[in-house]
N, CA, C and O of each residue as an XYZ file, in Angstrom:
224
protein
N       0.828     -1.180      0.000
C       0.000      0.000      0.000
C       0.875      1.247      0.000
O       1.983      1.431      0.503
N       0.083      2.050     -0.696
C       0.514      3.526     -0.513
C       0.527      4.253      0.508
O      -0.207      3.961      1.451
N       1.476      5.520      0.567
C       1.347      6.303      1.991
C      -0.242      6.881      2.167
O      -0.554      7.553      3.150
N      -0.899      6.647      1.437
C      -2.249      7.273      1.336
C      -3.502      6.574      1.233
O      -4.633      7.030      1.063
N      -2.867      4.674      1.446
C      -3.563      4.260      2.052
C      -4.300      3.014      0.762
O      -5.036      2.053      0.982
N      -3.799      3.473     -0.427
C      -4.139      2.937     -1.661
C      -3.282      1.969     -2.125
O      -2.055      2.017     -2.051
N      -4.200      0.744     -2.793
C      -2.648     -0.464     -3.248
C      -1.992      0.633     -4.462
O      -2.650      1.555     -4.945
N      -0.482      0.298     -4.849
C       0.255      0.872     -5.798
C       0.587     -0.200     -6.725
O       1.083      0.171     -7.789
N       0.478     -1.011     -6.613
C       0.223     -2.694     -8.059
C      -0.462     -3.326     -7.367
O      -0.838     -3.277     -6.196
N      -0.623     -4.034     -8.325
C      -1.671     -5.779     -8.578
C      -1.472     -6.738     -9.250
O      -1.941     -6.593    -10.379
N      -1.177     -7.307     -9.153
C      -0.612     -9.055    -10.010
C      -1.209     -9.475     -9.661
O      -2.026     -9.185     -8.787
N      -0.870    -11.049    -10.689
C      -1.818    -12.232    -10.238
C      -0.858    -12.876    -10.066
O       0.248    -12.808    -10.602
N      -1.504    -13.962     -8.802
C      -0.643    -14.869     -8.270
C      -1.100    -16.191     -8.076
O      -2.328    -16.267     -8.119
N      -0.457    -17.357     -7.859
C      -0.322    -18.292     -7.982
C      -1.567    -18.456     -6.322
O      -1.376    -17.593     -5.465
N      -2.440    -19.279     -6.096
C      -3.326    -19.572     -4.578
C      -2.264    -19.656     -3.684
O      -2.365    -19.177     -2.555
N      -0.952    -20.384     -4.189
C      -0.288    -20.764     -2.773
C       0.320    -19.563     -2.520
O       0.622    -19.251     -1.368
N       0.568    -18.737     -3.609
C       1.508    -17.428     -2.863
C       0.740    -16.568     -2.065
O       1.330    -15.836     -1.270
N      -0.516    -16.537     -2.152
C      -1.076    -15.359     -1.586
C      -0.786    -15.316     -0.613
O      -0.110    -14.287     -0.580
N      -0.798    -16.096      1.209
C      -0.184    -16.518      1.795
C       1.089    -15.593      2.558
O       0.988    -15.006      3.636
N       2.332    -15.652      1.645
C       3.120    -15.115      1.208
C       3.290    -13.589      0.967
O       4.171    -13.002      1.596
N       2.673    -13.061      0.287
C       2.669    -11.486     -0.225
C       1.447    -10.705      0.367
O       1.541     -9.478      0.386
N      -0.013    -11.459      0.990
C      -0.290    -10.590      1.795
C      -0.430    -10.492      3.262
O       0.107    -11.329      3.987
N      -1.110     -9.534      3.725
C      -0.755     -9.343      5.189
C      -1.907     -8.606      5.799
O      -2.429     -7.570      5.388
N      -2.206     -9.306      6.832
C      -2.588     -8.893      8.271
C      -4.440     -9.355      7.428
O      -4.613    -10.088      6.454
N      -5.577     -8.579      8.286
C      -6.890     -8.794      7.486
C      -7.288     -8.963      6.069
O      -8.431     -9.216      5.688
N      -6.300     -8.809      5.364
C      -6.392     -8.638      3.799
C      -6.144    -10.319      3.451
O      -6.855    -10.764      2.550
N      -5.532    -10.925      3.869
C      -5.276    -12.363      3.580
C      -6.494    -12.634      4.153
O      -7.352    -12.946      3.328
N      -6.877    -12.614      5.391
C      -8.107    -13.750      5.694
C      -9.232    -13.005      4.827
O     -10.132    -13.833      4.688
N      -9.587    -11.791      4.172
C     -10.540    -11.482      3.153
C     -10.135    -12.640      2.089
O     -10.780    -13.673      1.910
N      -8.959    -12.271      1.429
C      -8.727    -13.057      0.215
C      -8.758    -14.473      0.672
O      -9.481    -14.962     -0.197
N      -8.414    -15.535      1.543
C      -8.758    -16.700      2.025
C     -10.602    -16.956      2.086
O     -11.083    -18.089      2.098
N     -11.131    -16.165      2.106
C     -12.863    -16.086      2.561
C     -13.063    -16.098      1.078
O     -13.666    -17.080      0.645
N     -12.712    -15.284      0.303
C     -13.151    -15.315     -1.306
C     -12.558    -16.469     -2.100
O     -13.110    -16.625     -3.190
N     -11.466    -17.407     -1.796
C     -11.134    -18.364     -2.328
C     -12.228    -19.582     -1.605
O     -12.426    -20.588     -2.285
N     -12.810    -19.493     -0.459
C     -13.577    -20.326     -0.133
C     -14.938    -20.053     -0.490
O     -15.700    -20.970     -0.183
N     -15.313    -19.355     -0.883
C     -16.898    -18.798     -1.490
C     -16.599    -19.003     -3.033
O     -17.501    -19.377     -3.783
N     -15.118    -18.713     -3.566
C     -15.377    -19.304     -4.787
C     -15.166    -21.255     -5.377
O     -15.516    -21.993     -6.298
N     -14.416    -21.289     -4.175
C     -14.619    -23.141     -4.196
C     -15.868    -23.879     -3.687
O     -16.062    -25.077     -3.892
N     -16.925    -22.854     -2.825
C     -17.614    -23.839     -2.840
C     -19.343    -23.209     -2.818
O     -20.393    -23.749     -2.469
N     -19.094    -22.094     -3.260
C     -20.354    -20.851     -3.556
C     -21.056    -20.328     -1.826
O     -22.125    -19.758     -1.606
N     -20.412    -20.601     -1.221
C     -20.803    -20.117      0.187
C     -20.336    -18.948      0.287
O     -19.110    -18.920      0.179
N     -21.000    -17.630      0.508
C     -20.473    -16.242      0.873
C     -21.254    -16.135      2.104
O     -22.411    -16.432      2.402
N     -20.009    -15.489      2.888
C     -20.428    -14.829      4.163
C     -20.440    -13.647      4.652
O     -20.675    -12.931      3.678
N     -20.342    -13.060      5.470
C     -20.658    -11.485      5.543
C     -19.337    -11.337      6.604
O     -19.295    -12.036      7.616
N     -18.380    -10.467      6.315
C     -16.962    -10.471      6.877
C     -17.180     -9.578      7.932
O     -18.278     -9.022      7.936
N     -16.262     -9.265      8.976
C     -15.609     -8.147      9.607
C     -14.155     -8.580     10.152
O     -13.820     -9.588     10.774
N     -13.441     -7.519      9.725
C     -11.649     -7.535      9.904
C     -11.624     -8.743      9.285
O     -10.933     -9.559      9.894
N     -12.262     -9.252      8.034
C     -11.796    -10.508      7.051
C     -12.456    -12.056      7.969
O     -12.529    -13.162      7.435
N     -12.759    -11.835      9.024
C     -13.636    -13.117      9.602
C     -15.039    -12.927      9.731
O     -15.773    -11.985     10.027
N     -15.234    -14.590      9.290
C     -16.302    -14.466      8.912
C     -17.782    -14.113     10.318
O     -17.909    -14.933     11.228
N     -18.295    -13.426     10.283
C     -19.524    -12.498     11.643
C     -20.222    -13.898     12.562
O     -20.686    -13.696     13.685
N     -20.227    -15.188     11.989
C     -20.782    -15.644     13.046
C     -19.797    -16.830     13.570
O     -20.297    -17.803     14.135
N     -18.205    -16.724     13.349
C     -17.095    -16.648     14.252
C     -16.745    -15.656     15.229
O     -15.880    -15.921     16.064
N     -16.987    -15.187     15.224
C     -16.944    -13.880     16.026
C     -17.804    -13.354     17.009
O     -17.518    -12.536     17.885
N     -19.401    -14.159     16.676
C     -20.298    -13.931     17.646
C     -20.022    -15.138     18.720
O     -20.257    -14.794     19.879
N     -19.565    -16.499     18.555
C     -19.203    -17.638     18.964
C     -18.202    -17.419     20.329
O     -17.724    -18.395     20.907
């Protein structure tokens, strides 16, 4: 990210790298969208986990 808070590139990457190159809530978002796209389940996030982990 930028000093202003904005990404400054975007690539595509390989599933296993993501892992790897991102960080902190932004991985468990992108982990939540690789699982809604493997198995059509979407959930409703906060800080990238999914809301009724969190109520638990």
């Amino acid at each position: 990210m930028t000093e202003s808070g904005r990404f400054g590139k975007g690539r595509w990457v390989e599933r296993a790298a993501v892992g790897e190159l991102a960080v902190d809530h932004s991985l468990r978002r992108i982990e939540q969208c690789l699982i809604a796209d493997d198995t059509g389940q979407v959930l409703e996030l906060l800080r990238g986990l999914p809301l009724r982990e969190l109520a638990a």
